[in-house]
C-alpha positions in Angstrom: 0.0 0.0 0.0 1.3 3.5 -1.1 0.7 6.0 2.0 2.1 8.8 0.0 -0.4 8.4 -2.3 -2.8 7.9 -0.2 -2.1 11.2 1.8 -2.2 13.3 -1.9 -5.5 12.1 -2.3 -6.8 12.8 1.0 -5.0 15.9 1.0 -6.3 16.6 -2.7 -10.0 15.5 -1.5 -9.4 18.3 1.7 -9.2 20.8 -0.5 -12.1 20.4 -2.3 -13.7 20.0 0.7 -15.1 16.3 -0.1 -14.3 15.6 4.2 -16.5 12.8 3.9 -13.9 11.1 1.1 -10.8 12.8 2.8 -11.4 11.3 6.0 -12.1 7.7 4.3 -8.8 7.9 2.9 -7.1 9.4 5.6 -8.7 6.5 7.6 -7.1 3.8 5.1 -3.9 5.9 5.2 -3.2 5.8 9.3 -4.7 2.0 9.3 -1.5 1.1 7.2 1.1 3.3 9.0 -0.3 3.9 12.8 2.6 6.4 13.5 2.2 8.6 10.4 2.3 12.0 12.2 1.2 14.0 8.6 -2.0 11.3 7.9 -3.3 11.7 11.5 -2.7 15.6 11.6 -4.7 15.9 7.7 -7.1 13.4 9.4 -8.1 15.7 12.3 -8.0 18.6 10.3 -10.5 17.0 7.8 -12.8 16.4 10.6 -12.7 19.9 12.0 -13.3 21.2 8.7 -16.4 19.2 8.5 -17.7 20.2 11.5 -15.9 23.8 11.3 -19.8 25.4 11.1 -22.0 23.0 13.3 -19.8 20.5 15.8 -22.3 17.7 16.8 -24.2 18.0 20.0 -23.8 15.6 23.1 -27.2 14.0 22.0 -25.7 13.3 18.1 -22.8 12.0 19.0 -24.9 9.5 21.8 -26.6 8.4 18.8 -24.6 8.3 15.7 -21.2 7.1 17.3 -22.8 4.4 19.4 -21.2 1.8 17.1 -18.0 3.2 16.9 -17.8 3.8 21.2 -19.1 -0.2 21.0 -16.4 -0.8 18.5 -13.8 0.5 21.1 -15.4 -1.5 23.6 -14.9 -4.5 21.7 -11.5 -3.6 20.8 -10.0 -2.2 23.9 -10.6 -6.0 25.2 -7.9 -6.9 23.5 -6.0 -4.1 23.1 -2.6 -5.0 24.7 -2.4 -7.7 22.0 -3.7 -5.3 19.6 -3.1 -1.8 20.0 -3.1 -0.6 16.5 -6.8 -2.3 16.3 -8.1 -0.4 19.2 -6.2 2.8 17.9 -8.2 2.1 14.7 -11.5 1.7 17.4 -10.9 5.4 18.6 -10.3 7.2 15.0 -13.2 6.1 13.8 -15.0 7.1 17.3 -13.8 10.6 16.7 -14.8 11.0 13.2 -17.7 11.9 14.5 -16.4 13.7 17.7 -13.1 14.7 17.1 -12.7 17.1 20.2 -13.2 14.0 22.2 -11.2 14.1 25.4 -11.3 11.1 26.6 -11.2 9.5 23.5 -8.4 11.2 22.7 -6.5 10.1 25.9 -7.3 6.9 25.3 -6.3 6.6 21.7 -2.7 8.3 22.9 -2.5 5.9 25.6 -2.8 3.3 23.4 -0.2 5.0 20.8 2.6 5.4 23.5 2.9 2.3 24.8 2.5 0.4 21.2 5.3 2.6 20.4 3.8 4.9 18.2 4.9 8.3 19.5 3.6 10.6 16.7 0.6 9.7 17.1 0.7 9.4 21.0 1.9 13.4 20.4 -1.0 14.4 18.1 -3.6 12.6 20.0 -2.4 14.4 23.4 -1.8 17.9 21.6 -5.3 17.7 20.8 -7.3 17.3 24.1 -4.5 20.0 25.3 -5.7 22.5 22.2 -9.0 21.9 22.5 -9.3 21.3 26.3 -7.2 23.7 27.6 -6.4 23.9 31.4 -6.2 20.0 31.3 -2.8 19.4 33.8 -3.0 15.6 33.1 -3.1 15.8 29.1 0.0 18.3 29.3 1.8 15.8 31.9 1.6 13.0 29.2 2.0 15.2 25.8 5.2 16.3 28.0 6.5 12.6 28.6 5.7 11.3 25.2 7.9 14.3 23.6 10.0 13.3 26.0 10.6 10.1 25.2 10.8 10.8 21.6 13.8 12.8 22.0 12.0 16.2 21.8 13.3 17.8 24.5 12.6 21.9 24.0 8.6 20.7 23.4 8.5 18.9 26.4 9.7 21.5 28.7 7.1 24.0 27.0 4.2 21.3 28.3 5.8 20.8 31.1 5.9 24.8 31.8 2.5 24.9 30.6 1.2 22.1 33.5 3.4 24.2 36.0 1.7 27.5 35.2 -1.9 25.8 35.7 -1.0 23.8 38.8 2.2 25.5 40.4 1.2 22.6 43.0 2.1 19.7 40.6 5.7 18.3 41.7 5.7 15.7 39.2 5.4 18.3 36.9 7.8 20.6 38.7 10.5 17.9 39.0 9.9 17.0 35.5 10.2 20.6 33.7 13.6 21.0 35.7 14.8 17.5 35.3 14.4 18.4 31.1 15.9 22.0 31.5 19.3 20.5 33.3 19.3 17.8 30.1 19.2 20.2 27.6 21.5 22.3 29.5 19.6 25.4 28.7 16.4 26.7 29.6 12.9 28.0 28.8 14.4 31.3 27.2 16.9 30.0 24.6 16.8 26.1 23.9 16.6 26.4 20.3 19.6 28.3 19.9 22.3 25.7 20.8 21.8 22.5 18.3 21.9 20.4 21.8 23.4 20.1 25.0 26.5 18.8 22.8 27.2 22.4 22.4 28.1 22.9 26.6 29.6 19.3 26.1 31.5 18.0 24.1 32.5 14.7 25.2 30.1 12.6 23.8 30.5 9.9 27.3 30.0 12.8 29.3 26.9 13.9 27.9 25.5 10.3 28.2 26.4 9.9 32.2 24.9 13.8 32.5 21.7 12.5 30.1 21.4 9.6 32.4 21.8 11.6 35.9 19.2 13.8 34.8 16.9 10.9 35.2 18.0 9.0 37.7 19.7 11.3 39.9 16.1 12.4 42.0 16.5 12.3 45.5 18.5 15.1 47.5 21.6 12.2 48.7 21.7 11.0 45.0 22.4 14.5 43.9 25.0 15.4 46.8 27.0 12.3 45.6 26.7 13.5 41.5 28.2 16.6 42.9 30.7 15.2 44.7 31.9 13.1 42.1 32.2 16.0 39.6 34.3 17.9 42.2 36.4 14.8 42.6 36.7 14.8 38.4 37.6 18.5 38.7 40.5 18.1 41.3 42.3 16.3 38.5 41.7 18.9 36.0 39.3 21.6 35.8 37.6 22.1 32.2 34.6 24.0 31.9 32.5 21.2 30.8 32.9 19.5 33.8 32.3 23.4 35.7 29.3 23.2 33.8 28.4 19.6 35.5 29.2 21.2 38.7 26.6 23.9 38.2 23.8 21.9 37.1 24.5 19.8 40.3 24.8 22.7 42.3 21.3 24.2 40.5 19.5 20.6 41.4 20.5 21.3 44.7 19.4 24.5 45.1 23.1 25.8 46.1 22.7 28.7 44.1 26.0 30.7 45.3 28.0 27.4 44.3 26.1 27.2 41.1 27.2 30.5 39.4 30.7 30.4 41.0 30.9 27.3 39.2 29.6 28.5 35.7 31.4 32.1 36.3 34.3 29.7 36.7 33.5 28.1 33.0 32.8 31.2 31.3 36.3 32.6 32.6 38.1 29.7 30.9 36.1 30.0 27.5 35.1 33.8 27.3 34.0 33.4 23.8 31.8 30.9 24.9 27.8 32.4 23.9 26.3 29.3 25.2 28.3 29.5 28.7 26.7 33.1 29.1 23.4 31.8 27.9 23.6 28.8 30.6 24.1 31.3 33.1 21.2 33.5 32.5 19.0 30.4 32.5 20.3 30.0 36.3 19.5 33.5 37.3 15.7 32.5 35.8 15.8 30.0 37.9 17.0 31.4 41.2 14.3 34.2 40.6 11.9 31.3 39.5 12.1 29.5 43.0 12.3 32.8 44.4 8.6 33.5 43.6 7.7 30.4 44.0 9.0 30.3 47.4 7.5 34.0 47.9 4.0 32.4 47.2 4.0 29.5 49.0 5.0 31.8 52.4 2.1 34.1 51.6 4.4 37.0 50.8 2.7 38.5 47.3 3.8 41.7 47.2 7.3 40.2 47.9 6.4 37.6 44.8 5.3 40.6 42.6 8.3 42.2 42.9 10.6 39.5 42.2 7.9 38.5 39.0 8.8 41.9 38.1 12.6 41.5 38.2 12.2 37.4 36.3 10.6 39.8 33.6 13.5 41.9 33.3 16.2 39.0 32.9 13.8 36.9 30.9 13.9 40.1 28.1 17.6 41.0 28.8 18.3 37.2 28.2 15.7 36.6 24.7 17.4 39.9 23.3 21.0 38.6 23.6 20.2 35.5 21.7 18.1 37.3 19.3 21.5 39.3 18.7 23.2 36.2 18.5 20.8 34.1 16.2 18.9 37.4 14.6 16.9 34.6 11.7 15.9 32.7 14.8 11.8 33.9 14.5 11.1 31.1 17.3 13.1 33.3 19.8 11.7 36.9 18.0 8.2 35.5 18.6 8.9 35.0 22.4 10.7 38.2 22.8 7.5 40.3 21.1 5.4 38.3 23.8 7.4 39.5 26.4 8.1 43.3 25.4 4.5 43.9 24.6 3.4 42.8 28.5 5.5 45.0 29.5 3.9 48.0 27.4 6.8 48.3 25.1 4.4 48.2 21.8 6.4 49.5 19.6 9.2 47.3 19.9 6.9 44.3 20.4 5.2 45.0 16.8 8.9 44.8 15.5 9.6 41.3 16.5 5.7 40.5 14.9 6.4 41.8 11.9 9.7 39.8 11.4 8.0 36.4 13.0 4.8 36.7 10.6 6.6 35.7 7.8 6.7 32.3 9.2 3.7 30.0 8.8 4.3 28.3 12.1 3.8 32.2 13.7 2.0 33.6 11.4 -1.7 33.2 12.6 -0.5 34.1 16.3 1.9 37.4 15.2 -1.4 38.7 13.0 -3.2 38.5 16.2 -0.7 40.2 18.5 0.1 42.6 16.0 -3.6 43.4 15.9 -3.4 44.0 19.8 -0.4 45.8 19.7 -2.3 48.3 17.0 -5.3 47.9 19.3 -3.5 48.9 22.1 -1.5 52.0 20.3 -5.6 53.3 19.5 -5.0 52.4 16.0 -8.0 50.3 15.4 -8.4 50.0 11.3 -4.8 48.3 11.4 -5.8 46.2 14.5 -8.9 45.1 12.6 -6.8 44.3 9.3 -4.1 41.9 11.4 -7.1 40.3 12.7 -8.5 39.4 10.1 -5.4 38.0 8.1 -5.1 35.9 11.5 -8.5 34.2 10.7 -6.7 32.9 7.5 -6.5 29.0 7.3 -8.5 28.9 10.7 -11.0 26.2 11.3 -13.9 25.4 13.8 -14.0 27.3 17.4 -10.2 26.6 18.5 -9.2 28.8 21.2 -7.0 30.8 19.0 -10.2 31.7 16.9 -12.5 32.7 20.2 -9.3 34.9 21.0 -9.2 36.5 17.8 -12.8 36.9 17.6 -12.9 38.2 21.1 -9.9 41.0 20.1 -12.2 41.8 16.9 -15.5 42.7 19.1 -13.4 44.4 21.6 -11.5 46.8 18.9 -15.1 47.2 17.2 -16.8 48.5 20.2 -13.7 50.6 21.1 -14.6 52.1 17.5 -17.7 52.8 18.5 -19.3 50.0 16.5 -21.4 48.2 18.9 -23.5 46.3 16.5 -20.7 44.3 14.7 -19.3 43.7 18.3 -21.4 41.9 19.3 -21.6 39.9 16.3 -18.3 39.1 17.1 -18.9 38.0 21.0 -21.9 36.8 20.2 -19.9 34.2 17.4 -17.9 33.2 20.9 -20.8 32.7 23.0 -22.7 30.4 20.9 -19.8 27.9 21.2 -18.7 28.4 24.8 -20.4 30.8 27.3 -17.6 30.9 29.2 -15.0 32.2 27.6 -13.5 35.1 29.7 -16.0 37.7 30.2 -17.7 37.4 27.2 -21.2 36.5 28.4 -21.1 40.3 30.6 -19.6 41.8 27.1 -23.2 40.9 25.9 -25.3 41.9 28.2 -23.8 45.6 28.4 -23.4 45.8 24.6 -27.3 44.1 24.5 -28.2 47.4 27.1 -26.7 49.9 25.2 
């Protein structure tokens, strides 16, 4: 069986917009290669697009998937001798309700431990798209990435978990066990081409991989660190300094930490990633900080020292912009952080450069059209956000933000009808988004 050719004429039959066809094909297609990420993704798409203008009801999908939900019953009884049949069970299932949460779960489940991680990744990526604030559904999107060896993603889920549930320790312990193996952090990891950049000893770098692993509990760390120090009292390098700092980091001994990595930068000055490395340790002194802050009850203590993370974050995304100035990944992040803290101008800088990338290019039209918001000039806010509509589909968060930014810019324009078109397109798919219900009502009074 030709996939390729399969995936052309599913992809051909999406753009007609023949979804019933597409998603036959596409059906065939991920039947005959389970871990094909590109048939799953133009699978899911083609059932979005179907449903784009009227997703089935509760009640529908009771009635019409009944024999696909028994199908998965059926299948899931055998499904540890035969995960790609019950993987099967669940596609089909959501062919009819492709938000499906649990069904998603369970067809990633079933994905990661047959092996398949692409489609483990998809399937996760999708209840945490269209289910956001979902901790558990990030937790396992995060250790399936993991486990395939994509090790910036997973620390962005991880972060993500953190941020909803600061409470979560496996999720805690998981996003810095990932930032020590990568050897950078949240702020730059796409700019070195791996932790093989801090190390270049390719032995090392396994026995660090494997200690970021294994090495959990606060005696297994002191005896990491005491090794390194034992390694460095035969010879100091700074890739075994840099060992000594993540030990020291993992420990929370943050004095001995950047002695250590001051230590490395002195021996290689030229060194961009050493400088890098130690920035990521000042985020995450001023990380724990807060954290600590919180937990103590001191806010106004923890909204200072937010504050001062902000700072170093920027001061940290501009010096690798400098240094990788094509990077858009990094431009995108540093336009985020610039416009929350009111510097507009510069923020619609980084957009415009990032747009031009169609990985960014939905999300910079949209913050371009609140930076223009924002700076009162509403015609070019309104333009961005409709370019950022462009290749949208169904109600996806994204959408019910841009379509939430397009009502507010209208009624700042004094436009109150075709605002709350625009809130009312939100609240007919989910009543709760933000404040969009009051929005109504006022605009409804007026």
């Amino acid at each position: 069986m030709n996939i390729a050719k399969l995936i052309e004429k599913g992809e051909d039959a999406l753009k007609k917009k023949s979804f019933d066809y597409a998603i036959e094909i596409l059906l065939q297609a991920v039947s005959f290669a389970p871990n094909s990420r590109e048939a799953r993704e133009l699978l899911r798409k083609a059932e979005l697009k179907k449903y784009e203008h009227s997703y089935p009801g509760k009640g529908v999908v009771a009635v019409f998937g009944f024999p696909a939900r028994l199908g998965m019953l059926v299948a899931g009884l055998g499904k540890k001798r035969n995960p790609e049949g019950y993987m099967m069970a669940c596609e089909k299932f959501l062919t009819k309700d492709p938000k499906n949460k649990a069904v998603n779960l369970a067809l990633g489940d079933a994905a990661a431990a047959a092996g398949h991680l692409q489609a483990a990744i998809l399937a996760y990526e999708t209840v945490a798209e269209h289910h956001q604030g979902d901790v558990s559904s990030l937790k396992k999107l995060g250790n399936v990435l993991w486990k395939a060896g994509e090790i910036r993603k997973a620390h962005e889920a991880f972060d993500r978990a953190v941020k909803l549930d600061p409470h979560d320790q496996d999720a805690v312990k998981a996003r810095k066990n990932l930032a020590a193996e990568a050897s950078l952090k949240e702020t730059g990891f796409e700019t070195a081409r791996s932790s093989r950049d801090l190390v270049k000893d390719k032995g090392a770098l396994g026995k660090i991989e494997q200690d970021a692993r294994l090495h959990r509990t606060e005696e297994d760390l002191a005896t990491r660190k005491k090794d390194v120090e034992d390694r460095l009292a035969k010879g100091e390098t700074a890739e075994l300094l840099v060992e000594l700092a993540q030990a020291c980091r993992k420990l929370k001994q943050w004095d001995a930490a950047f002695a250590a990595i001051d230590r490395a930068i002195a021996k290689e000055p030229q060194n961009t990633h050493l400088k890098f490395a130690r920035g990521d340790l000042e985020i995450d002194r001023l990380e724990e900080r807060r954290m600590d802050l919180m937990r103590e009850g001191k806010n106004e203590e923890a909204k200072r020292t937010e504050a001062e993370l902000l700072k170093v974050r920027t001061r940290e995304l501009r010096e690798r912009v400098k240094a990788y100035p094509t990077d858009l990944n990094l431009r995108f992040k540093l336009g985020d952080l610039l416009f929350e803290q009111g510097q507009v101008d510069t923020a619609i800088q980084e957009f415009q450069q990032t747009v031009r990338d169609p990985k960014f290019r939905s999300d910079s039209h949209l913050r371009l059209g609140r930076s223009f918001k924002a700076k009162g000039q509403h015609d070019l806010a309104l333009r961005q956000l409709e370019q950022a509509m462009d290749g949208q589909s169904g109600m996806s968060e994204r959408v019910k933000e841009i379509l939430y930014e397009r009502g507010d810019t209208l009624e700042r324009m004094g436009k109150k009808a075709d605002a709350k078109v625009e809130f009312g397109r939100i609240y007919e798919f989910d009543i709760s988004f933000r404040d969009v219900g009051d929005r109504l009502r006022k605009l409804e009074g007026a």
